[in-house]
C-alpha positions in Angstrom: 4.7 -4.7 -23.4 1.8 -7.0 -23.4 0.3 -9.0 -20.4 -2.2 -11.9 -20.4 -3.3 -9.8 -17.4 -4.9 -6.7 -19.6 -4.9 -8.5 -22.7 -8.8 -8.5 -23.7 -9.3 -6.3 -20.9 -7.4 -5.5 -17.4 -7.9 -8.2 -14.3 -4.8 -6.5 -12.3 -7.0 -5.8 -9.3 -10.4 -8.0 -7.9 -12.7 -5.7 -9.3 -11.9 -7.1 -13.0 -13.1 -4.2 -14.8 -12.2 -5.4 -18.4 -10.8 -1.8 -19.5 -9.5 -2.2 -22.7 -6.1 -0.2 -21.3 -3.8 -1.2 -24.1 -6.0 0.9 -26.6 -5.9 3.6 -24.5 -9.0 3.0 -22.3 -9.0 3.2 -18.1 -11.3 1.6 -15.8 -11.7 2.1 -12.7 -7.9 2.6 -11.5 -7.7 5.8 -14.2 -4.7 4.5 -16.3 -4.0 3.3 -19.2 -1.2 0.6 -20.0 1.4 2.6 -19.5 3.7 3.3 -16.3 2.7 6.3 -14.4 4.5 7.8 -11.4 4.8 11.1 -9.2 7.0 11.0 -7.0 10.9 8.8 -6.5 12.7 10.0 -3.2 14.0 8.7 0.2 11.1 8.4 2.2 11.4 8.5 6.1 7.5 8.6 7.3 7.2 4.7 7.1 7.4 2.4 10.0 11.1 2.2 11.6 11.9 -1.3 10.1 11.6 -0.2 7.0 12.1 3.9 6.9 15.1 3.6 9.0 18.1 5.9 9.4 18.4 6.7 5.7 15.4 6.3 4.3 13.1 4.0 2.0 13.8 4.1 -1.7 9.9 5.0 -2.5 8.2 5.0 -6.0 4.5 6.7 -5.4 2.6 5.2 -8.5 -0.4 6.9 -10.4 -3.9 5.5 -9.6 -5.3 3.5 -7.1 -7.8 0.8 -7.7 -9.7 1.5 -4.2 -10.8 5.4 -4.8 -11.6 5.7 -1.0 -13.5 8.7 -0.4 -11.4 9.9 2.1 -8.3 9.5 0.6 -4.8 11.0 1.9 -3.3 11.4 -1.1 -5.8 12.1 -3.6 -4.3 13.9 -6.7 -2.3 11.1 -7.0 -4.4 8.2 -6.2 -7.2 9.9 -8.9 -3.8 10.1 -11.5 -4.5 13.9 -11.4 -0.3 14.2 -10.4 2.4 12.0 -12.1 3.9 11.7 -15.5 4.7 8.7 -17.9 7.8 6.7 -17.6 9.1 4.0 -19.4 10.0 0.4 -17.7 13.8 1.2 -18.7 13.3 3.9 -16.9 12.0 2.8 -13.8 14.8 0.3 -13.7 17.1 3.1 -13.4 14.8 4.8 -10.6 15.4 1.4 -8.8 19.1 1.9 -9.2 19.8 5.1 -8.5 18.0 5.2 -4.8 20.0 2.1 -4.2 23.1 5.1 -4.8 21.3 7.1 -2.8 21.4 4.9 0.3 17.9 3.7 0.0 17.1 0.7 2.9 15.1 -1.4 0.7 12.6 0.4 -2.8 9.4 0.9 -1.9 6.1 0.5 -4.3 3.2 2.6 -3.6 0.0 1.6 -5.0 1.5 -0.7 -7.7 -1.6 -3.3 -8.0 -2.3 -1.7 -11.2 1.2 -1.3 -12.7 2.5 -5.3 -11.8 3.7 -6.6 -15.1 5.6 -3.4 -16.0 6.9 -3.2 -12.0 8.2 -6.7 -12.4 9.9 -6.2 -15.6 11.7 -3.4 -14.4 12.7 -5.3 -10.5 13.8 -8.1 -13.6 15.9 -5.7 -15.2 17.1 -4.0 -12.1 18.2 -7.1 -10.0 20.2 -8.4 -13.3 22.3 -5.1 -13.1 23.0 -5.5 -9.8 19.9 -4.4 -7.5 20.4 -6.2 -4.3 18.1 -4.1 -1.9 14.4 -5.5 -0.3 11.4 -5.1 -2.1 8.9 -3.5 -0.3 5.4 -4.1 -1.9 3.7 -1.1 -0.5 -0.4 -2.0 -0.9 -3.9 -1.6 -0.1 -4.9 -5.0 0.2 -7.8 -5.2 -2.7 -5.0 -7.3 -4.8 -5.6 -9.7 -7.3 -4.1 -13.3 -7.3 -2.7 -13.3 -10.5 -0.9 -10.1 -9.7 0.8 -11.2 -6.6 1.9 -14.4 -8.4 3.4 -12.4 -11.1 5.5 -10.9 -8.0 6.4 -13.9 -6.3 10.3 -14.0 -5.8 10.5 -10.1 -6.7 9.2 -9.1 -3.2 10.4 -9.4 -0.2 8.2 -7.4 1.8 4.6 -7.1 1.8 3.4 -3.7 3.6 -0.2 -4.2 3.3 -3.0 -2.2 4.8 -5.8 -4.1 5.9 -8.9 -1.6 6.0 -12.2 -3.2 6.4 -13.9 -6.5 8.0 -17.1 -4.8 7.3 -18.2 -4.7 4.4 -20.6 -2.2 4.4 -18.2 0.3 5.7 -15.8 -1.1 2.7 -18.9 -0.3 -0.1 -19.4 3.1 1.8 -16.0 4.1 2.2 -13.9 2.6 -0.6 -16.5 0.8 -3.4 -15.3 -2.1 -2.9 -17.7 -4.7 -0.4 -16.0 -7.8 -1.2 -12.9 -5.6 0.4 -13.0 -8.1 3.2 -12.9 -11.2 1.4 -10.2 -10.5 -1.1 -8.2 -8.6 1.3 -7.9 -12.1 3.2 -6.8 -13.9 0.0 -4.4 -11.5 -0.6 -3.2 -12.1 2.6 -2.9 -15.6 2.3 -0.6 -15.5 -0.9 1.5 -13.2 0.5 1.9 -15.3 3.8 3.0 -18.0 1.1 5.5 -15.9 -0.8 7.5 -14.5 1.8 6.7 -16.3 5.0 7.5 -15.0 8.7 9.7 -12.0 9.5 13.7 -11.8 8.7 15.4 -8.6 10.4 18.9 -7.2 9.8 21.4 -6.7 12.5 19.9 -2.8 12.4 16.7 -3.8 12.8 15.6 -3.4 9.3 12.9 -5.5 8.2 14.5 -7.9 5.0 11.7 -10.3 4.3 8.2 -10.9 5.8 4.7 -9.1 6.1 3.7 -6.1 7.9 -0.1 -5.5 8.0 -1.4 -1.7 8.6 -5.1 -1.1 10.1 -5.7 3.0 9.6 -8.0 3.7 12.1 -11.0 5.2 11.1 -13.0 7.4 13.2 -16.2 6.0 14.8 -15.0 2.6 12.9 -13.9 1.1 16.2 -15.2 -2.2 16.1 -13.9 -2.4 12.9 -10.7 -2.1 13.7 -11.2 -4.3 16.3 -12.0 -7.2 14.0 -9.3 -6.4 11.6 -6.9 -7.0 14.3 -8.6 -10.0 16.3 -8.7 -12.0 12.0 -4.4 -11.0 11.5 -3.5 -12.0 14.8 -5.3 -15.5 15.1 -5.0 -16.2 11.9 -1.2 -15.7 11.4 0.1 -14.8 15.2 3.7 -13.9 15.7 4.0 -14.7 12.1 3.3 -11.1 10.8 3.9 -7.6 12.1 0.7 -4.7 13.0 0.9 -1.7 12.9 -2.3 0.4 14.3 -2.3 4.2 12.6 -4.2 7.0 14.4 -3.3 9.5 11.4 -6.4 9.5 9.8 -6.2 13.4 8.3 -10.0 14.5 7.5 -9.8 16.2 3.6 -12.1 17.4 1.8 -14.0 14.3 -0.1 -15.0 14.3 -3.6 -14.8 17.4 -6.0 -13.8 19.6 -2.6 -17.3 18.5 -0.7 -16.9 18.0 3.1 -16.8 14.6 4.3 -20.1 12.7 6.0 -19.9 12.2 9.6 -18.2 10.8 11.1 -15.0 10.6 8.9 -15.1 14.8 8.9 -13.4 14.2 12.5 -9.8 13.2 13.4 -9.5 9.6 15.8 -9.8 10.5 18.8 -7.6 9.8 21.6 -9.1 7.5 23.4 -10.9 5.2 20.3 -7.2 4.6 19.3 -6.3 3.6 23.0 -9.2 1.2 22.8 -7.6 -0.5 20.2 -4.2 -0.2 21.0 -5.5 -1.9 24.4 -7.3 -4.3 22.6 -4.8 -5.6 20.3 -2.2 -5.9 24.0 -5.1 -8.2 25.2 -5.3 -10.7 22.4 -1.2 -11.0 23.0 -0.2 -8.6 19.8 3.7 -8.0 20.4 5.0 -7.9 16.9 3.9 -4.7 15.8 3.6 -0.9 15.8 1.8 2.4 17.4 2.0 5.7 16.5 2.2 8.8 19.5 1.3 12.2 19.7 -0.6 14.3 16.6 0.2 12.3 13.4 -2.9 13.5 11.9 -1.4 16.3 9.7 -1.5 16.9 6.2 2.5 17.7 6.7 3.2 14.1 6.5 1.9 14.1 3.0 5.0 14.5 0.8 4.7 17.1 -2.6 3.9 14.8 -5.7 5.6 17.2 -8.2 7.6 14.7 -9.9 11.1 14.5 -7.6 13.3 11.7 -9.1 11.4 10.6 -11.8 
C-alpha cells in the first residue's frame, strides 16, 4: 500500500524526516512502511471512561516518533518489541476484541502507522465493527495524518506534555512540541467536537487530554493545563498523571536530575489544586502509588 504521505519520503509526524520507508529506510520513528505491533489485549489501566468494566480493545504499535528520554515503555516505543502484521490482519485484531468484549479499540502510538490504521478501521467497520475509536497519542501529530482519520475516530486520547519548549528539546527532541501539539489539538477539537457518554459512563465521542507530570516540571504542567482549559473549557476532559516511573534512560544510563526521582506528593497536589482553581471539573486524578513499573503490560506479542 502506498501513501502520498511517505511517498518521496515520510511526513506522518511534524518532524518531516523524508525517510525513504517504502524502500526499506526508517527515520526517526524506527520503521519502515510496514505495520508493526506488540501487543492486542483488553486493556484496563486507562482512565474509567474508556477502560471500563471490561476493558479497552488496545493495539500497542511499534515506534514512536517522540523518543522521550525517559520513556515508559521503551522497547517498544524504540521498535526493539513487536512483529510485522499485515493490514488484513489488523482488521481482524479490530474484530476479534470487539468478540472479546472490548469498550471501544484503542491505538497506541499510531502517528506513524495512519494510512495502514485507516485502511484496516475501513475494512473493519464494513464487516461490521461498530465499537469507538480511541486514537491513543502523544500529541506531536501531523495535520495530514489526523485528516486522513477524520470520521474513523471517535476519541482522541492525547497527551499534552510540554508548553516549554526547552524542556520539550531536552526531554523529547522535539522544541516545536508546543506549537504542534496545539494544532493538533485544534483538528481534533474539529473532528470530533465536545464529549458524548454512554448510559455507563463510557466515553463514545470527544477529547480527553493527559498532562504526565514530570518531576520538578511544575510550572510546566501548570501551563499545560491553564492553555486546555481556557482554550477549550468544559469542551474537553483532563486528566493529570502522577505515575511518572523513573527508568533507566538511554542504553541503561541513569537519568539526569531531576527526572531520576518519582513526583512527589505534594508537586502533584500543586497542580491538582491548581487545575480546581481555574474551574477544571471535567477531568481526572490519579491516587495513591501509581508510579510502578507493574502497570507496564509485557509486550511479547499477545493477540497479534
Amino acid at each position: 500500500m502506498r501513501s502520498s504521505l511517505i511517498d518521496g519520503g515520510c511526513r506522518l509526524c511534524p518532524r518531516g524526516c523524508g525517510a525513504n520507508r517504502e524502500q526499506g529506510n526508517t527515520g526517526f520513528c524506527k520503521v519502515p512502511a510496514k505495520l508493526y505491533a506488540a501487543r492486542a489485549a483488553l486493556h484496563f489501566w486507562e482512565e474509567p471512561c474508556i477502560s471500563g468494566t471490561r476493558g479497552s480493545g488496545t493495539v500497542f504499535f511499534s515506534g514512536c516518533v517522540l523518543r522521550c528520554i525517559y520513556c515508559q515503555n521503551r522497547p517498544v516505543a524504540r521498535a526493539e518489541a513487536g512483529q510485522e502484521i499485515s493490514v488484513e490482519r489488523l482488521t481482524e485484531i479490530f474484530l476479534e476484541l470487539q468478540d472479546q468484549g472490548a469498550h471501544n479499540i484503542n491505538l497506541v502510538t499510531p502517528t506513524h502507522y495512519a494510512p495502514w490504521i485507516a485502511l484496516a478501521l475501513e475494512d473493519a467497520k464494513a464487516q461490521g465493527l461498530r465499537l469507538p475509536v480511541v486514537y491513543n497519542c502523544g500529541g506531536y501529530e501531523g495535520e495530514e495524518s489526523l485528516r486522513r482519520m477524520d470520521g474513523l475516530v471517535d476519541i482522541y486520547l492525547t497527551d499534552f506534555k510540554y508548553m516549554d519548549s526547552g524542556l520539550a528539546s531536552r526531554y523529547s527532541h522535539a522544541p516545536d512540541y508546543p506549537k504542534e501539539a496545539r494544532r493538533a489539538l485544534e483538528i481534533m477539537y474539529r473532528q470530533v467536537g465536545t464529549p458524548v457518554f454512554d448510559g455507563d459512563g463510557m466515553m463514545r465521542r470527544g477529547i480527553l487530554v493527559r498532562h504526565l507530570l514530570l518531576p520538578g516540571a511544575l510550572q510546566n504542567g501548570k501551563a499545560v493545563v491553564e492553555y486546555v482549559y481556557r482554550t477549550y473549557g468544559d469542551g474537553v476532559y483532563i486528566s493529570l498523571m502522577n505515575q511518572y516511573t523513573p527508568l533507566a534512560g538511554e542504553e541503561g544510563a541513569a537519568l539526569p536530575p531531576p527526572l531520576n526521582r518519582k513526583v512527589t506528593r505534594r508537586e502533584y497536589e500543586r497542580l491538582v489544586d491548581y487545575a480546581l482553581e481555574l474551574g477544571v471539573t471535567n477531568g481526572f486524578i490519579q491516587e495513591g502509588d501509581t508510579a510502578k513499573e507493574s502497570f507496564i503490560p509485557p509486550f511479547e506479542g499477545t493477540g497479534l
